[in-house]
TIROGU-829512 format. One record per residue (C-alpha): x, y, z; residue number from 1. Coordinates in nm, 3 decimals, padded with zeros to 5 digits. Last residue first. Layout:
<nodes>
<X->X | Y->Y | Z->Z | nr->NUM>
...
</nodes>
This chain:
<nodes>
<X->-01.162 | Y->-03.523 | Z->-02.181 | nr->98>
<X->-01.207 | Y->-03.239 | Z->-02.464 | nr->97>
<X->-00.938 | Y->-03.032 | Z->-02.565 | nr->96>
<X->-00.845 | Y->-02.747 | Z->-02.297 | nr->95>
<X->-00.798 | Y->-02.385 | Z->-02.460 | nr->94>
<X->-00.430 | Y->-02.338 | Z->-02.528 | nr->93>
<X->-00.177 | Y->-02.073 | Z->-02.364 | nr->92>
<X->00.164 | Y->-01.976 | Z->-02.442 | nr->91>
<X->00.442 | Y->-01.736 | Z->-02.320 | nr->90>
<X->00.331 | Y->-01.678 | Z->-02.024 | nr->89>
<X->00.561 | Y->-01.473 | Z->-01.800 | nr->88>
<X->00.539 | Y->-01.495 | Z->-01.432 | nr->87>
<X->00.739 | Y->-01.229 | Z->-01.229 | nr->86>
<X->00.900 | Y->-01.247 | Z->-00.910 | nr->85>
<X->01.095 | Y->-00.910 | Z->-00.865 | nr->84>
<X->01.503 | Y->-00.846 | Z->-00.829 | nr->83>
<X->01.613 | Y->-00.472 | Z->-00.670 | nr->82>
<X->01.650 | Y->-00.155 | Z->-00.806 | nr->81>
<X->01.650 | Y->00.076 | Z->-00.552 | nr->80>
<X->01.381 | Y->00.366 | Z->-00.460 | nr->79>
<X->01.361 | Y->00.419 | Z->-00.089 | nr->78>
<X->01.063 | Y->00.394 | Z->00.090 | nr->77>
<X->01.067 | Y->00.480 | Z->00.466 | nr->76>
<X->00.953 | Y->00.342 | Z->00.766 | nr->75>
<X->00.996 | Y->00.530 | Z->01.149 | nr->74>
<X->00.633 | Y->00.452 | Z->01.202 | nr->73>
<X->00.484 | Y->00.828 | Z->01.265 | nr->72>
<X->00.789 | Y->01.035 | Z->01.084 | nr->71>
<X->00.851 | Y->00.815 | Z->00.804 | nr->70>
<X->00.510 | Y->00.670 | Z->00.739 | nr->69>
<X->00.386 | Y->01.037 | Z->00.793 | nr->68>
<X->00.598 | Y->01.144 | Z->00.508 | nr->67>
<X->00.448 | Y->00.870 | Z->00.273 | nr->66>
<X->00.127 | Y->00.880 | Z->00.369 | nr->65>
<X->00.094 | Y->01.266 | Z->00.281 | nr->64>
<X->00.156 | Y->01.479 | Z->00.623 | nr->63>
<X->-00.110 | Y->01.587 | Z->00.894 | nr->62>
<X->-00.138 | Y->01.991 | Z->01.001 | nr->61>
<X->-00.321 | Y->02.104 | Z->00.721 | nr->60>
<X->-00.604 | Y->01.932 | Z->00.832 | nr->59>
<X->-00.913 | Y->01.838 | Z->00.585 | nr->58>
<X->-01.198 | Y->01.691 | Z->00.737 | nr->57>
<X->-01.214 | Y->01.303 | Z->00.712 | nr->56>
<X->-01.402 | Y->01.087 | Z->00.487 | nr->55>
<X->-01.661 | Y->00.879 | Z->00.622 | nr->54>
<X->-01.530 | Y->00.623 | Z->00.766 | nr->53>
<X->-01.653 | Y->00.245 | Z->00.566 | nr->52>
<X->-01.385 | Y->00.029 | Z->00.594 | nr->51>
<X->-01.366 | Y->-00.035 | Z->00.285 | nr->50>
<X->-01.283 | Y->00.364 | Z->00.175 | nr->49>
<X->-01.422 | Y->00.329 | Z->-00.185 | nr->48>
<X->-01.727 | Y->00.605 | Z->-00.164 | nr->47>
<X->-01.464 | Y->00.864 | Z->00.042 | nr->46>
<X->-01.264 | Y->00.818 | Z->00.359 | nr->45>
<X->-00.905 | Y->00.732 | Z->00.415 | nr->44>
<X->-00.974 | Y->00.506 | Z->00.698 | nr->43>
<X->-00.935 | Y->00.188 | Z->00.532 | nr->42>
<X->-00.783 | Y->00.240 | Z->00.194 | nr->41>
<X->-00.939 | Y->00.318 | Z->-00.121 | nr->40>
<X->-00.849 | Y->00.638 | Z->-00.222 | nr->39>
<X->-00.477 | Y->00.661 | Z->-00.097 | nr->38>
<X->-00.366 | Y->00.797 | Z->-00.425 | nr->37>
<X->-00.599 | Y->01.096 | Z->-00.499 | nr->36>
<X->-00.509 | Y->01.227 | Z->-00.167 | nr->35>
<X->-00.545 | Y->01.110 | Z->00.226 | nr->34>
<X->-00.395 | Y->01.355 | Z->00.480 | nr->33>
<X->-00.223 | Y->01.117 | Z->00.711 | nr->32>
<X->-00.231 | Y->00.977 | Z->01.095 | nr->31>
<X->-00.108 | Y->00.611 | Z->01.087 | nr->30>
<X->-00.202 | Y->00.359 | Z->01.325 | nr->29>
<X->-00.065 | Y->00.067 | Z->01.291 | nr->28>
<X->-00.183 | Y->-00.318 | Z->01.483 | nr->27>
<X->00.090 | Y->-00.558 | Z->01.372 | nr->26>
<X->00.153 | Y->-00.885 | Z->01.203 | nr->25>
<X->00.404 | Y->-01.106 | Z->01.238 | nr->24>
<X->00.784 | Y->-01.089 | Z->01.111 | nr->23>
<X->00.967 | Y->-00.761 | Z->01.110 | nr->22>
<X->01.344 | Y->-00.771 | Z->00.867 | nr->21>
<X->01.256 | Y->-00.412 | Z->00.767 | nr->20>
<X->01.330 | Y->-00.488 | Z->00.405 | nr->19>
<X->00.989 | Y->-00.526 | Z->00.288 | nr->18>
<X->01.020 | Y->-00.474 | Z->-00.120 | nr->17>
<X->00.746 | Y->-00.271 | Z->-00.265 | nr->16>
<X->00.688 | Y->-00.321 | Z->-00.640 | nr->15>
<X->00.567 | Y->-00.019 | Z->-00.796 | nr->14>
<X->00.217 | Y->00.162 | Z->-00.833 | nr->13>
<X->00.310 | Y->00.359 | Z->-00.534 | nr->12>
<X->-00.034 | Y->00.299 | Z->-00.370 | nr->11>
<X->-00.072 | Y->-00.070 | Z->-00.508 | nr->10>
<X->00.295 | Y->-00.119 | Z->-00.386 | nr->9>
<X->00.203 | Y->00.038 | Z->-00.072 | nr->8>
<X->-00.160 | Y->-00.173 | Z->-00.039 | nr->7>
<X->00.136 | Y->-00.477 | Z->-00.088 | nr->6>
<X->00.375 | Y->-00.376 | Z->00.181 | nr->5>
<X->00.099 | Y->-00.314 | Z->00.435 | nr->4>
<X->-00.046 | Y->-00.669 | Z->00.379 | nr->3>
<X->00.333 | Y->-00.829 | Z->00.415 | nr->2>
<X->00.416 | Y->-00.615 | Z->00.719 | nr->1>
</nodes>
């Protein structure tokens, strides 16, 4: 859940918080119509896709990610507010000599 939490946050461009309560890791398979914003990830096809697929044929029959999240995985994003980590630097020096 944690690796598929962060590529959504990077998808979403905002923090994803896992609130599914699932430890482990787990084998998905997800049947979506990749866009602009799923460029990138395996199996979405294209010159970025790492896992190397070529990129798929268009069907209008398969959802965005996000619907077929919901529908395929039973997962859903909900916007909330809820509290982040985030490191703030306030300072920084270049190292003086040993």
């Amino acid at each position: 859940m944690a690796t598929l939490v962060k590529r959504l946050s990077m998808i979403v461009g905002r923090p994803v918080v896992d609130q599914t309560g699932f430890d482990g890791e787990f084998d998905l398979a997800v049947d979506f119509t990749p866009d602009e914003t799923t460029i990138g990830l395996v199996g979405s096809g294209g010159p970025r896709d790492p896992g190397g697929f070529a990129p798929p044929s268009p069907d209008p029959n398969r959802p965005p990610l996000l619907i077929a999240l919901q529908e395929q995985l039973g997962l859903k994003l909900v916007s909330a507010r809820n509290p982040v980590e985030i490191l703030i630097i306030d300072h920084v020096e270049r190292p003086g000599a040993n």
